[in-house]
Every structure is written in C-alpha cells, then in structure tokens.
N, C-alpha and C positions, 0 to 999 in steps of 0.2 A: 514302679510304674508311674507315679502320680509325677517323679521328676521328668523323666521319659515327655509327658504328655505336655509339660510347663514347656520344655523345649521346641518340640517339633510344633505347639499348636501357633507359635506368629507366625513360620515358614509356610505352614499351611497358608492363612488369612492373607498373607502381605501380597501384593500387587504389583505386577511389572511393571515397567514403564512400558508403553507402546512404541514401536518402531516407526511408526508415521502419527503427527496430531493434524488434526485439519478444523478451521476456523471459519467460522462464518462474520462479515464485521458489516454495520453499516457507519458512514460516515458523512460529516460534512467541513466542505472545503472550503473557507475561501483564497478568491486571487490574490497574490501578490505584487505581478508585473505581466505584462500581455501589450501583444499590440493591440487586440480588441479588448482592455479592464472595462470598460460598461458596460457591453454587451456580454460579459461571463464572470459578473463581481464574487459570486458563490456560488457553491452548487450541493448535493446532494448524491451518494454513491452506494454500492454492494464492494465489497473486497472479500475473495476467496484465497484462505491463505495454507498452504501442505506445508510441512516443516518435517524432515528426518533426524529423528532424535537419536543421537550420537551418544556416547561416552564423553567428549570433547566436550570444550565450551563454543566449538562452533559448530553449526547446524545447518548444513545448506536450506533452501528453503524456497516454493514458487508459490509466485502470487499473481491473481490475476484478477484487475478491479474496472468497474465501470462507473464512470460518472456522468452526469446530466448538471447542465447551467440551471439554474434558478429565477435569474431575474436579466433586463436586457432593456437601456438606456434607447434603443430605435435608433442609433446615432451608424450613418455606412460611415467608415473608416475607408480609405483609399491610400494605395502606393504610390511612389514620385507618378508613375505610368498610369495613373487615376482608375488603374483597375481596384475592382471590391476586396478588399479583406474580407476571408468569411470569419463568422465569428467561432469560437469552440464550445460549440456548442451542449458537444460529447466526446469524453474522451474514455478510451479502451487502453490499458495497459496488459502486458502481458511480460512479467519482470522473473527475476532468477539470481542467487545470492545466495547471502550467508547472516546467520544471526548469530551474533556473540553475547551469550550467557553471561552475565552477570551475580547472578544468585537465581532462589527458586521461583524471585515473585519478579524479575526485570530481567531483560532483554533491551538490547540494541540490535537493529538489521541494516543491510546495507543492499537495495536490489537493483538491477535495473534490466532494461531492454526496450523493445519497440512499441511504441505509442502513438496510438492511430488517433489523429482529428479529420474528420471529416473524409476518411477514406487514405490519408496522408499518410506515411508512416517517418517516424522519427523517434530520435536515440532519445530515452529518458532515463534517469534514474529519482530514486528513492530511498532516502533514510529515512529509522524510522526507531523512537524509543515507545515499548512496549512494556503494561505492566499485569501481570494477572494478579485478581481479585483474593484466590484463595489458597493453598498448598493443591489443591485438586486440580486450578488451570481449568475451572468451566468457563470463567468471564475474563474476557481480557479489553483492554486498552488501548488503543496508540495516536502517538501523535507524531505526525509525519509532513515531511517536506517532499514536492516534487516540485524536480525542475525537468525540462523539455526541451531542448535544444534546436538552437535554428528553425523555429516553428513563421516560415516564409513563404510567399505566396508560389514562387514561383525562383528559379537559377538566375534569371537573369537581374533579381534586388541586388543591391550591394549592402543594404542593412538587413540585417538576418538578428531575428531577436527572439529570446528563449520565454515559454511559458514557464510562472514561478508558482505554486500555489501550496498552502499549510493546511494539516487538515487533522481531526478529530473523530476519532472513531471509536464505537464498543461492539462489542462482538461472544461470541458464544463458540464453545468445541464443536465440533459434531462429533469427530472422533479420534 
C-alpha cells in the first residue's frame, strides 16, 4: 500500500499546463525615427497579451497594446504642401503571430497587424524577446521593437516614412 501511495500521490499534485496564458504588461517606449521625433520622444503603454500553449515550440499568440506620448517639443512639422503633420500622439495596435520557445524562462515572438494613429490605420509589426521571472510564468519581461510602416499624411507625399520605436515592459499572468 505505502508503494501504491509513493506512486500515484505526484500524479495526483502535479499541474497541467493551461491551454491559453493571458498577460497583463505595462511599458515604456521610446522613439526611434518619426516624422514627428519631438513631439512623441517617449511614451507610456498597457499591452494585453493571449498566447495558446501548444506541445510545439511555437505558440501562436494576440496582442493588443495602447500607448500615449509623453512629452511634445510645440514644434508644427509640415509637408513639401505645408500642410500639418499631426503628431502620434497615441497609438493602438492590434497584432497576431507566433512565439518561439526557447526554453522554460525565454521566448521570442514575432507579431504584427494594424496600427491605428490618430484614427489612421497602418501595417505594423512587432518583435519581441521575452523573459519570465520564475518556473511558474507569474512575471514576465519584454523588450520590444516596433516599426509602422508608411506612417504619411496623406497619397499624394512621395516621401512616406515609417514610425520606429524600442520599448520595455513588465507584466503579470492573469491567467
């Protein structure tokens, strides 16, 4: 009986993985390259992130993050057509991908999709090296690059220029 009991009692205790993890992160960004870098040098964000935990070392995964600028130089910027560049002020992403497993405490992701400034929408993507804290995966890490593609006032520029920005983030499971 008492081997019986040595046996079955880790089977008992031990703990599945979850089929879905979801994360809560806040972050701060700064810019890279913009047409407007004064008026949006850094910012401040939420990112909501699901991830489908696989068998695999890869994990599809959505995320969806908002950011607010920080600070703002007062400087209008204008096109050859001396119309206003607005600044980015805030940006919405709303991205989709895959994370490739590395071991139990690193990840790498790769996401992207539509990224809204100022009501605009434009193509973005996202990578991103991620690290959790503990075997558990309550606290995690990342640090991440976005670029933004053709972020232009209007069809008719002929210089069309990408938002670049690096950014830092820590975050908690929910579940």
């Amino acid at each position: 009986m008492f081997i019986f009991i040595c046996f079955t009692t880790p089977e008992i205790f031990a703990q599945k993985q979850d089929k879905i993890s979801g994360y809560f992160l806040l972050d701060y960004n700064t810019t890279l390259y913009d047409r407007t870098l004064g008026n949006n040098p850094s910012g401040v964000g939420v990112n909501a992130q699901v991830m489908v935990n696989t068998k695999t070392i890869f994990k599809p995964l959505i995320e969806i993050n908002a950011q607010g600028s920080l600070g703002d130089d007062d400087v209008l910027r204008v096109t050859e057509s001396r119309e206003a560049v607005p600044d980015a002020r805030g940006i919405i992403n709303v991205f989709a991908g895959s994370a490739f497993k590395f071991s139990n405490c690193f990840y790498f992701s790769f996401d992207m999709g539509p990224s809204l400034i100022n009501s605009n929408a434009y193509f973005g993507i996202k990578p991103s090296c991620n690290f959790y804290f503990s075997k558990r995966k309550r606290i995690t890490a990342q640090v991440s690059y976005l670029n933004i593609f053709n972020r232009a006032l209007n069809y008719a520029e002929t210089k069309k220029e990408d938002f670049g920005s690096i950014g830092l983030g820590i975050g908690i499971k929910l579940f």
